[in-house]
LUMKOL-351999 format. One record per residue (C-alpha): residue in one letter; x, y, z. Coordinates in nm, 3 decimals. Example, Ala and Ser with C-alpha at 12.3 -4.5 7.8 and 13.67 -1.06 7.14 Angstrom:
<recs>
REC r       x       y       z
REC a   1.230  -0.450   0.780
REC s   1.367  -0.106   0.714
</recs>
This chain:
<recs>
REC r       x       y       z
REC x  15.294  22.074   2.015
REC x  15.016  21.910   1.737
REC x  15.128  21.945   1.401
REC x  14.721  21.972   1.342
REC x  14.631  22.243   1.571
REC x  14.952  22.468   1.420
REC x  14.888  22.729   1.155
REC x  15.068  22.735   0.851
REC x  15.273  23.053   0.973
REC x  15.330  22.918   1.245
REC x  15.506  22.514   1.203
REC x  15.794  22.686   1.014
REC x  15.874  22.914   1.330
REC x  15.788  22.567   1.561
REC x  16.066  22.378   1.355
REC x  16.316  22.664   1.363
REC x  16.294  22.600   1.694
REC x  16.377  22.253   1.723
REC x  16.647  22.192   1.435
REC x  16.362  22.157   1.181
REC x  16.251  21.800   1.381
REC x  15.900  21.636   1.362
REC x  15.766  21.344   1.586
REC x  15.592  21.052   1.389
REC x  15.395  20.804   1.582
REC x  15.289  20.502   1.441
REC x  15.087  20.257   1.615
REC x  14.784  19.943   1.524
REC x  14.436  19.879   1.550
REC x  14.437  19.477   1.616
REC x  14.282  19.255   1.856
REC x  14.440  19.254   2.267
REC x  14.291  18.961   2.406
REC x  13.907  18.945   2.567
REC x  14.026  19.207   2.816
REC x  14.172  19.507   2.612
REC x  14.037  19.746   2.357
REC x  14.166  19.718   2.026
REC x  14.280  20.076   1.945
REC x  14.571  19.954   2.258
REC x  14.916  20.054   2.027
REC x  14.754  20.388   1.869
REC x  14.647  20.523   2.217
REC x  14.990  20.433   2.338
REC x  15.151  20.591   2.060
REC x  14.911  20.872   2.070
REC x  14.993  20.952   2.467
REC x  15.351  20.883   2.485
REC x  15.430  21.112   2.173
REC x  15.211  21.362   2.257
REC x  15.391  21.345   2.663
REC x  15.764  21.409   2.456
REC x  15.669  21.664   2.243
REC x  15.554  21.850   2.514
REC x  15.822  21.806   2.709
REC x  16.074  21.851   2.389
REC x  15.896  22.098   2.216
REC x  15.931  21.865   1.894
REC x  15.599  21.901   1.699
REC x  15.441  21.568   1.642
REC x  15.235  21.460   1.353
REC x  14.914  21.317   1.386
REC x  14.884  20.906   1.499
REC x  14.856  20.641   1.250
REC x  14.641  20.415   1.385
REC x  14.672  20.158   1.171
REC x  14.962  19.921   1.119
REC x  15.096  19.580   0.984
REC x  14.891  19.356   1.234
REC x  14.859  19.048   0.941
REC x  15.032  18.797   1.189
REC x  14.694  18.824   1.432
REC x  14.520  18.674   1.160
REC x  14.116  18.660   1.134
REC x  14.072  18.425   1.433
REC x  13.948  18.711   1.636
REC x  13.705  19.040   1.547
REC x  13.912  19.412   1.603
REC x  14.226  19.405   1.362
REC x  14.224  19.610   1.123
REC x  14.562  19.568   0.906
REC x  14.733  19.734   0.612
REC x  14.989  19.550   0.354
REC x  15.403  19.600   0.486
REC x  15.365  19.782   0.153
REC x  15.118  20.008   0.205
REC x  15.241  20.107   0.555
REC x  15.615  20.128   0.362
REC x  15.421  20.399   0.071
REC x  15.186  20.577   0.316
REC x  15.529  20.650   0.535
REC x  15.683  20.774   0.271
REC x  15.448  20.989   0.160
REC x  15.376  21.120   0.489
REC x  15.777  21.196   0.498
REC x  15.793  21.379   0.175
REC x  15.528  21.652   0.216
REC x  15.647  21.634   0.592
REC x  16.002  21.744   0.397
REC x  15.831  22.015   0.169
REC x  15.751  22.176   0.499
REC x  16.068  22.225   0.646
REC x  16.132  21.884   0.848
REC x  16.499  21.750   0.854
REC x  16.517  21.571   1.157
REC x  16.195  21.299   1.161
REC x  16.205  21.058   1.422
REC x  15.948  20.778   1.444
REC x  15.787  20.620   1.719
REC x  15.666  20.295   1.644
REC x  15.440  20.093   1.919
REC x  15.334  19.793   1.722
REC x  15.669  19.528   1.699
REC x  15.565  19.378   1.384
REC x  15.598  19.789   1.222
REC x  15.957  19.736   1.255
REC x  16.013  19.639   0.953
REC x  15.779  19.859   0.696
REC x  15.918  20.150   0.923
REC x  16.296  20.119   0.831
REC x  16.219  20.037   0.489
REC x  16.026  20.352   0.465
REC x  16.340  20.542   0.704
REC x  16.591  20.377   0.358
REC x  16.361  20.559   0.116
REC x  16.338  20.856   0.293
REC x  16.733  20.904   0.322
REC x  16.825  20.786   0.006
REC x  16.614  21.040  -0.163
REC x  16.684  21.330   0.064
REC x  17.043  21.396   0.120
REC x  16.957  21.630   0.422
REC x  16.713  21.466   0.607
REC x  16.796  21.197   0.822
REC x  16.507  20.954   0.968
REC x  16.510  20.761   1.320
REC x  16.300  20.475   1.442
REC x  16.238  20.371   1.809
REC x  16.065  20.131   1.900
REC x  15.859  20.148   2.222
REC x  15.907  19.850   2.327
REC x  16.331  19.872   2.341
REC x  16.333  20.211   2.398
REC x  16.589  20.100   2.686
REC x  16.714  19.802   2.868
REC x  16.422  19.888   3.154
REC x  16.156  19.898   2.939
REC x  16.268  19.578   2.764
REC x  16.263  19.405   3.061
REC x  15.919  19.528   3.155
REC x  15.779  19.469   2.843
REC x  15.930  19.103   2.787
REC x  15.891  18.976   3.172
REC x  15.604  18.720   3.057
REC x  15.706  18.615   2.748
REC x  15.955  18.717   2.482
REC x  15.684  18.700   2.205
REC x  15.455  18.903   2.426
REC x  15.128  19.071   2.330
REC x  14.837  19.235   2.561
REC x  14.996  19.085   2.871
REC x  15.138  19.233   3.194
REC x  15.336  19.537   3.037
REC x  15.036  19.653   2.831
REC x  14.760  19.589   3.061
REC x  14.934  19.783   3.308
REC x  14.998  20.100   3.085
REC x  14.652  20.091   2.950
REC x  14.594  20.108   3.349
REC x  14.784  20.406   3.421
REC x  14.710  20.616   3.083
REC x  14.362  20.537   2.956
REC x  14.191  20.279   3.193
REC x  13.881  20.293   2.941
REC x  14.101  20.050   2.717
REC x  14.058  19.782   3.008
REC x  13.800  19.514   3.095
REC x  13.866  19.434   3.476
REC x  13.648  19.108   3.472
REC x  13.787  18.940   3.201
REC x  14.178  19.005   3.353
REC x  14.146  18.692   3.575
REC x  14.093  18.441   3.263
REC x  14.332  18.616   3.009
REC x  14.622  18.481   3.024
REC x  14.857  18.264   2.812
REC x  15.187  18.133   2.809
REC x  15.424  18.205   2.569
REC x  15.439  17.916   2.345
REC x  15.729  18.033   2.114
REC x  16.073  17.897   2.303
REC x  16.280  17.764   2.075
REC x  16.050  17.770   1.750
REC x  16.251  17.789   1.440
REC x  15.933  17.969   1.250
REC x  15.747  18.272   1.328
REC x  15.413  18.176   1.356
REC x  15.083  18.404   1.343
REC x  14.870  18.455   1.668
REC x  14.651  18.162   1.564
REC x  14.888  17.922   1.605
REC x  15.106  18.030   1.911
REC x  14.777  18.161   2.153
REC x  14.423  18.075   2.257
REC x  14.291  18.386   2.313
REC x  14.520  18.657   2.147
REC x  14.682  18.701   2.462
REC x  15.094  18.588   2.520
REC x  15.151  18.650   2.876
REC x  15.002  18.730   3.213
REC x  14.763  19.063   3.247
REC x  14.616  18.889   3.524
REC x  14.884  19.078   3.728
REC x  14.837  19.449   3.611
REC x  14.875  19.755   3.771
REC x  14.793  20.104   3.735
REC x  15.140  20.144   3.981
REC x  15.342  19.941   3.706
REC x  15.186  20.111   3.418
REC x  15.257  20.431   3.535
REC x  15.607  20.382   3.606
REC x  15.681  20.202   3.275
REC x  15.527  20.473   3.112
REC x  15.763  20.740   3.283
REC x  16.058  20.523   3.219
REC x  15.966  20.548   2.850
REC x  15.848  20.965   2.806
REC x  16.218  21.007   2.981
REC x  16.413  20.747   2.749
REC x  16.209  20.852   2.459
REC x  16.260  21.266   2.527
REC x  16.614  21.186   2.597
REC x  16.709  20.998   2.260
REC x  16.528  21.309   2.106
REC x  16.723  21.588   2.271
REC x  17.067  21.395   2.143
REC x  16.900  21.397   1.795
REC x  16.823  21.766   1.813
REC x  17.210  21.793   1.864
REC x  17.372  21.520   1.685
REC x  17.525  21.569   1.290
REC x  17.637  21.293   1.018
REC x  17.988  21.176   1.179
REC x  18.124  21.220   0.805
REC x  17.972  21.498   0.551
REC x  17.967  21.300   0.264
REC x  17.665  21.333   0.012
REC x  17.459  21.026  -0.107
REC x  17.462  21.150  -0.445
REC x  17.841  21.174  -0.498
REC x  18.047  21.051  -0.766
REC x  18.169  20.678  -0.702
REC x  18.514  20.705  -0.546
REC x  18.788  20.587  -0.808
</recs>
């Protein structure tokens, strides 16, 4: 279910279908360490959406593949980052026309932690200009308390390590350099930091964690875990309504 390959006559029968719901994924294009490709949290965003809007039947819109990756700094060659700001507008603007074409329900999927934060201010727009459309954000990484784990088993400021050298593994094993696994990895130098501190400054190599350990077997099942949690917070949001029906634009209560 690609939004691109659908016809005009066709998307509004698609979101009939589906309470009027489009999938958004939003992913990076930044540096992952001397042993993974840099296009690591589009791909993922690009195969796990694609996975639950099959499975759903929730149309998905096409990848962003670039994100807020400023905190990896220019240290290393690959990133390629936008402004919070300009992720914040481009959202936006992707949500309104998304809204001139029937959507309602838009739920995006956001692989890249540092996102997080552009995303819901673009989900606060959204709302607060369009009293029927509500807006959801998951991120992959805590899409439940198993894939949490996964991800954050090396190191709670994590990046490139076990978790996504093993789903690059399983999904698109192009992504991964096999003879540089051995040398990558890094601890997690972050414990008990007051600041948050770019890449530069907290890892040798762009890598927090321990890829040395990867496996396609790992990836694979991490990547099941999260097509199942992901396609089941969907289905509830293809069901669930506004606990109170209350407009945004109502007159202040006296």
């Amino acid at each position: 279910m690609f939004w691109s390959q659908r016809t005009w006559s066709e998307l509004p029968v698609d979101l009939a279908a589906v309470q009027y719901s489009a999938i958004l994924p939003v992913g990076a294009t930044e540096q992952h360490g001397p042993h993974l490709g840099c296009g690591v949290d589009a791909v993922l965003a690009d195969r796990l959406c694609a996975a639950v809007a099959a499975r759903t039947g929730v149309p998905m819109l096409p990848t962003l593949p670039y994100g807020c990756s400023l905190g990896h700094s220019q240290r290393w060659p690959g990133t390629i980052g936008v402004q919070p700001t300009t992720l914040i507008e481009l959202v936006v603007q992707i949500g309104e026309w998304a809204y001139h074409s029937g959507v309602r329900r838009l739920f995006m999927v956001n692989t890249h932690v540092t996102n997080a934060a552009p995303l819901r201010c673009s989900l606060e727009m959204l709302r607060a200009k369009h009293d029927d459309l509500m807006v959801a954000l998951f991120n992959s990484a805590t899409l439940s308390a198993r894939v949490r784990e996964f991800n954050v088993a090396d190191g709670d400021d994590w990046h490139a390590n076990n978790a996504e050298t093993s789903l690059m593994l399983a999904i698109a094993p192009e992504l991964v350099r096999p003879s540089a696994l051995r040398q990558a990895d890094d601890p997690d130098r972050t414990a008990g930091l007051v600041f948050s501190h770019p890449v530069n400054r907290t890892s040798t190599n762009g890598v927090t964690g321990t890829p040395s350990v990867a496996t396609a077997a790992q990836g694979q099942r991490a990547f099941d875990w999260m097509v199942d949690d992901l396609s089941a917070l969907i289905e509830r949001g293809l069901r669930e309504t506004p606990p109170l029906d209350h407009s945004y634009f109502s007159p202040a209560v006296p």
